[in-house]
C-alpha positions as CSV (number, residue, x, y, z in Angstrom):
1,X,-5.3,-82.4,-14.8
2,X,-8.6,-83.5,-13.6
3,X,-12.2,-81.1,-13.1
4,X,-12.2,-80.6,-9.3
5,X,-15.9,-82.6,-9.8
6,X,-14.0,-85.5,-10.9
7,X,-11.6,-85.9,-8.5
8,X,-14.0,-85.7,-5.4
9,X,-16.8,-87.8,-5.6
10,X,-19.3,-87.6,-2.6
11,X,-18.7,-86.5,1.4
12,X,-18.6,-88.9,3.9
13,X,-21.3,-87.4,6.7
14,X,-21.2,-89.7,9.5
15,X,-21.7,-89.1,13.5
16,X,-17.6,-89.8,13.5
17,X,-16.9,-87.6,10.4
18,X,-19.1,-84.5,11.8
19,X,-17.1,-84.9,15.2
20,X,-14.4,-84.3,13.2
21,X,-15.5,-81.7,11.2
22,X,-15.3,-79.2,14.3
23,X,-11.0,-79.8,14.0
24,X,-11.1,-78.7,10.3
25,X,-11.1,-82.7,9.4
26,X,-13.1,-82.9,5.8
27,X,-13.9,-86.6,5.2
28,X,-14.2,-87.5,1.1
29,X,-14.7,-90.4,-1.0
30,X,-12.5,-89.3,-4.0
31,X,-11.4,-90.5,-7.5
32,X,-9.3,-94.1,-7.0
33,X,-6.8,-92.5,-9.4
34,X,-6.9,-88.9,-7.9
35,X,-3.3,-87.9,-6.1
36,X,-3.5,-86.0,-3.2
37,X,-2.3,-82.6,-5.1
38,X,-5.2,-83.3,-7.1
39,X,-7.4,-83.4,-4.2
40,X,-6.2,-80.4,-2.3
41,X,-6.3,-78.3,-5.4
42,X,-10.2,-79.4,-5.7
43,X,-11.4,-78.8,-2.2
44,X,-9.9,-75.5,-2.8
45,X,-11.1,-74.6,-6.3
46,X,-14.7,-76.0,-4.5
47,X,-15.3,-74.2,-1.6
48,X,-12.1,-71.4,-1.7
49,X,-10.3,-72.6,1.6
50,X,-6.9,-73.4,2.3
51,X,-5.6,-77.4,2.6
52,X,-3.2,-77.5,4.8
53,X,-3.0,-81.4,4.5
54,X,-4.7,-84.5,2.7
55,X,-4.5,-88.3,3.8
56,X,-5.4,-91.0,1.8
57,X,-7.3,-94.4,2.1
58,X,-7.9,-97.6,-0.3
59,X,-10.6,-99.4,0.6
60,X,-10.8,-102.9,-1.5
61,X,-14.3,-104.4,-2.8
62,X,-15.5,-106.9,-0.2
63,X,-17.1,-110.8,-1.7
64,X,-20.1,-110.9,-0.8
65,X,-22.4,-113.9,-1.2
66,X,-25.9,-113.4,-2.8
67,X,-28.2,-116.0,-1.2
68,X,-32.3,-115.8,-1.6
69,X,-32.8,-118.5,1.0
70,X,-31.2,-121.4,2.8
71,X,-31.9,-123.6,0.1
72,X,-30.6,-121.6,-2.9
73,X,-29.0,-123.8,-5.6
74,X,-27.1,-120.4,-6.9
75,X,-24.5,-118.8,-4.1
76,X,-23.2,-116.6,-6.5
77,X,-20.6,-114.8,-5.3
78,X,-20.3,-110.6,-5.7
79,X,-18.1,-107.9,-5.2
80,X,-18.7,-104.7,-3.8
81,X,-16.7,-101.6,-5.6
82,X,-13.4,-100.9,-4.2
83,X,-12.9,-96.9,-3.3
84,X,-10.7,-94.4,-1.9
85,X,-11.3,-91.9,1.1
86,X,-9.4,-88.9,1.5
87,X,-9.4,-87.1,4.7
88,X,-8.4,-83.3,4.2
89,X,-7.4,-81.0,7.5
90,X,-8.0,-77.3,6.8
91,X,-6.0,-74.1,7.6
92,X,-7.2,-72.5,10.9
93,X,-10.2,-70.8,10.8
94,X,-11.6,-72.2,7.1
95,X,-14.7,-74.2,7.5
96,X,-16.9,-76.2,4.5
97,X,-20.7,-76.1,4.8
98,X,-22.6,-79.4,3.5
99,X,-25.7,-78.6,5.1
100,X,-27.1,-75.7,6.8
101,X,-27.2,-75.2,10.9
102,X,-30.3,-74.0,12.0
């Protein structure tokens, strides 16, 4: 069983995200191995709320080309790091802060 800090890696605080955040719709990038008992038990061990459901997203590593001008010699090609996104929907009434209102 994983530390609840190692299953959920950062929030994901977007205009879209805090929209949703008034439905008890929690937005997480999480551990690419993490299940989504895992998860649920986290949030809850976190912030002491009830999860009343979790959906998951994979989200591969896109190429991406590294050019330093028109006339590079070297179009090396990149990848950017694949991750997974978790969106968590709260019981009624149970709310996460990330930042304070004021």
């Amino acid at each position: 069983m994983r530390e609840p800090y190692d299953v959920i890696v950062a929030p994901v605080v977007t205009e879209k995200t805090t929209e949703q955040m008034e439905g008890s719709l929690y937005t997480f990038v999480v551990n690419p191995r993490a299940n989504k008992h895992e998860i649920a038990r986290a949030v809850e061990a976190l912030w002491d709320v009830r999860v009343s459901d979790v959906r998951t997203m994979r989200y591969p590593g896109k190429a991406k080309r590294a050019l330093l001008g028109r006339m590079a010699r070297n179009w090396d090609l990149g990848r950017r790091a694949a991750y997974k996104k978790a969106v968590v929907q709260l019981d009624e009434g149970d709310q996460i802060e990330f930042y304070e209102m004021g």
